[in-house]
N, C-alpha and C positions, 0 to 999 in steps of 0.2 A: 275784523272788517275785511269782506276782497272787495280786489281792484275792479273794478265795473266800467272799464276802457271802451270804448264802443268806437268799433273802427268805421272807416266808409263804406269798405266791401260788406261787413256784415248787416251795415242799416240796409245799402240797396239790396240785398240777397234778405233780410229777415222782410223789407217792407213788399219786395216781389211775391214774395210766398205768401205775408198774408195778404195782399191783395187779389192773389189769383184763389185763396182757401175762401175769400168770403165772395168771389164771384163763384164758384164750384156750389156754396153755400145755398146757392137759391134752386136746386136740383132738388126731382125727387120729392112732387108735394103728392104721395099718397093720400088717396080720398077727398083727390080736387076736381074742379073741374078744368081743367092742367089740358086734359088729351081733349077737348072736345075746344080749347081754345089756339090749342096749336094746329091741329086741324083745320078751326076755320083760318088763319093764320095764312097754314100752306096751303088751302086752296086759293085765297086771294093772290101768293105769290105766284104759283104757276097760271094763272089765270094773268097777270099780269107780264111775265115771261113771255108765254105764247103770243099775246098778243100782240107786245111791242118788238119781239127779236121773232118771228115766225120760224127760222132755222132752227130753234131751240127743241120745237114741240118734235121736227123729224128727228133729230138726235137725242131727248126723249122714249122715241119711241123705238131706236136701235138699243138703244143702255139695256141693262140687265136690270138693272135699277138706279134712281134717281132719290140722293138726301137734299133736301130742302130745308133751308133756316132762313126762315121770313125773318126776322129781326138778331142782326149781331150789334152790341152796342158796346164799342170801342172808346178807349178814352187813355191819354200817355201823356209824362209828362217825365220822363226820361226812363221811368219804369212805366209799363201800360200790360193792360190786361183786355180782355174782350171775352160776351159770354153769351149765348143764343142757347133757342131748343126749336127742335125741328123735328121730322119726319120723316123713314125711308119710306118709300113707295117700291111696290114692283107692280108692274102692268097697269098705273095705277092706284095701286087698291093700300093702303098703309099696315105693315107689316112690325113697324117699331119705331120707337120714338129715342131721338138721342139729344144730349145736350154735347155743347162746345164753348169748350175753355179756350184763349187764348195767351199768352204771356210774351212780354216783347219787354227788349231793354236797348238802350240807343237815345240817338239824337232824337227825341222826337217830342212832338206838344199838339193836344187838341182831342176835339174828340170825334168821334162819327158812328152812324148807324148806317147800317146795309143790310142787305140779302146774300145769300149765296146759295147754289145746286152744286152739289156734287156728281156728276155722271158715271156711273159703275158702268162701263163698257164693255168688260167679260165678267163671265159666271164667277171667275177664278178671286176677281177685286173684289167682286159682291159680298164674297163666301168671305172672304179674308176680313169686310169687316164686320159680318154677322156672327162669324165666330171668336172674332178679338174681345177681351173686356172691355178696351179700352183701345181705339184705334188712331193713330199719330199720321196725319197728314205729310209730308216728305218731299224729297226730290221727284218721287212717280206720281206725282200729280203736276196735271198740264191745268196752267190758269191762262183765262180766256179772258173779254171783254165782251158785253154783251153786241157789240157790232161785228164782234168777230162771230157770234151764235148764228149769223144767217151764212156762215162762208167754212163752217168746219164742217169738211168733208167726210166721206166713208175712209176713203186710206187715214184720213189724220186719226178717226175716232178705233180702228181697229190696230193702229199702232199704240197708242196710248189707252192704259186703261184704268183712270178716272182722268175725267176732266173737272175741273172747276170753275165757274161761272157768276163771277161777283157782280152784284147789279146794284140799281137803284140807292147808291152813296147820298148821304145827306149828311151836311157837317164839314169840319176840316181837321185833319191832323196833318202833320207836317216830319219829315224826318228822314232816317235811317237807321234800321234795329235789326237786329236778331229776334226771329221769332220762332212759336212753332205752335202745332192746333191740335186739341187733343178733343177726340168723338167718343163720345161716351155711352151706350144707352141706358133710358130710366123708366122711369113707371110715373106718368108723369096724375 
């Protein structure tokens, strides 16, 4: 008979993994109609952006391209995870479809849904993440508020290149964690 000890680090670290394996889980529905609802999705969110933060659409229209996840849906309760699919756009016109993982561990409890853009401000960020498998959000990325969308200027946007823009939060979570956001793309 072995010993079948089960320590604390390994429940939070075995419960983190599968929490974020069965949010990764919902990727990836080949022969759905997946891309035609994230679609409508992102057009309601940029349509929603522009209208209420009007700074957004001119800085839009300087990015190289812009990723949109109409719906992230977060939820922790000292391990948490978060999981959206969205759209890059360039000029526009949608070019590829990504989902996001998120995994966070910390003081924290609750849950929340939002939105978020991501601004590809040079060719260079663009490229990096069309040609990554898998692309890990990081220190180079600048996050914004959306009242900050009508006041970010050309120097701020050609110094940094991705900005990120998290809107329309409904819900609560509460805390302080470690996290980190992993962009993926799929076939949706």
């Amino acid at each position: 008979m072995t010993d079948m000890t089960i320590t604390r680090r390994g429940l939070i670290f075995g419960a983190g993994a599968l929490s974020v394996a069965a949010l990764a889980g919902c990727n990836n529905g080949v022969g759905s109609n997946g891309a035609a609802q994230i679609d409508a999705r992102v057009d309601a969110t940029q349509s929603f952006l522009f209208a209420n933060y009007p700074g957004t659409q001119d800085l839009a229209s300087r990015a190289a391209g812009v990723l949109y996840m109409p719906l992230m849906t977060e939820a922790g309760f000292g391990i948490g995870g978060a999981f959206g699919r969205g759209a890059l756009q360039i000029q526009g016109a949608t070019v590829d479809y990504y989902s996001a993982a998120k995994g966070s561990f910390g003081l924290q409890i609750g849950a929340q849904q939002y939105a978020h853009a991501l601004f590809f401000m040079t060719p260079e960020a663009l490229e990096q993440v069309r040609r990554s498998s898998g692309w890990e959000a990081s220190g180079d990325v600048r996050y914004a508020t959306p009242e900050q969308g009508a006041s970010i200027g050309k120097e701020t946007t050609e110094l940094d290149p991705v900005i990120a823009l998290v809107f329309g939060q409904q819900g609560l979570i509460a805390g302080a964690t470690l996290s980190g956001v992993k962009y993926t793309r799929i076939i949706p």
